[in-house]
N, C-alpha and C positions, 0 to 999 in steps of 0.2 A: 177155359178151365176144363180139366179133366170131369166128365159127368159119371164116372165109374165113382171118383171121390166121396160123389152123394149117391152110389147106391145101396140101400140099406135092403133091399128085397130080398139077400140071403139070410139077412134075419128075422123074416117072416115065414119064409120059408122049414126053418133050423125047428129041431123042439122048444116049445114054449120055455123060459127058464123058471125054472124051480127055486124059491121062496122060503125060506123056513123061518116060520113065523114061531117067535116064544109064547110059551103057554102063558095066557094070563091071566088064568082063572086063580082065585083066590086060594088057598088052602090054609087050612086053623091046624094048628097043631092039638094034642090033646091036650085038656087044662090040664094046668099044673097044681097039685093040690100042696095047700101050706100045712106046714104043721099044725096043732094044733096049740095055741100056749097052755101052758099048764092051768090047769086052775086053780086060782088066789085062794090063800089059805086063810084062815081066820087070822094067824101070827103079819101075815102081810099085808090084811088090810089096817091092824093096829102100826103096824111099821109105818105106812103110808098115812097113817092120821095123825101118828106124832112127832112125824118131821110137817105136816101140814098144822098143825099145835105150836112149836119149835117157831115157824116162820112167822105164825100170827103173834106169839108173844112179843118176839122183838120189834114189829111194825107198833105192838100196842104200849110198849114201853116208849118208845121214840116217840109215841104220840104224848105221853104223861108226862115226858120231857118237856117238849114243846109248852104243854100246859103249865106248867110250873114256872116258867122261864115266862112264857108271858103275866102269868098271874102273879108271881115276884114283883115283876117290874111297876102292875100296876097296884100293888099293895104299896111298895113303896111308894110312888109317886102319889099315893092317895093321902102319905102321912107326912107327905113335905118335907123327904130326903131325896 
């Protein structure tokens, strides 16, 4: 075998090779500041308690339903129909 093949001593000789290494340091950008939401008006907290009014009524009706329906059933059955 050629032993020129394996010689690498020009590349010891040669400048070092140069490397460029990416920056890794961190970087924050600056906060991003949010808007601010408005502030609730007295008309928006009643808007928001009478749709929260609104949903209880109908859960408490379905409930008086159910009561009646069973309490029907067992009035009757109490009177021997």
């Amino acid at each position: 075998m050629n032993d020129h093949a394996y010689d690498i001593s020009y590349l010891l000789e040669s400048e070092p090779a140069r490397v460029e290494v990416p920056d890794t340091r961190v970087t924050r950008a600056a906060p991003t500041t949010l808007p601010k939401p408005p502030k609730p008006s007295v008309a928006d907290a009643q808007e928001a308690m009478a749709r929260e009014l609104l949903q209880a009524a109908e859960a408490h009706e379905e409930l008086i339903r159910q009561y009646l329906r069973f309490s029907g059933s067992t009035v009757q059955e109490s009177f021997g129909q």
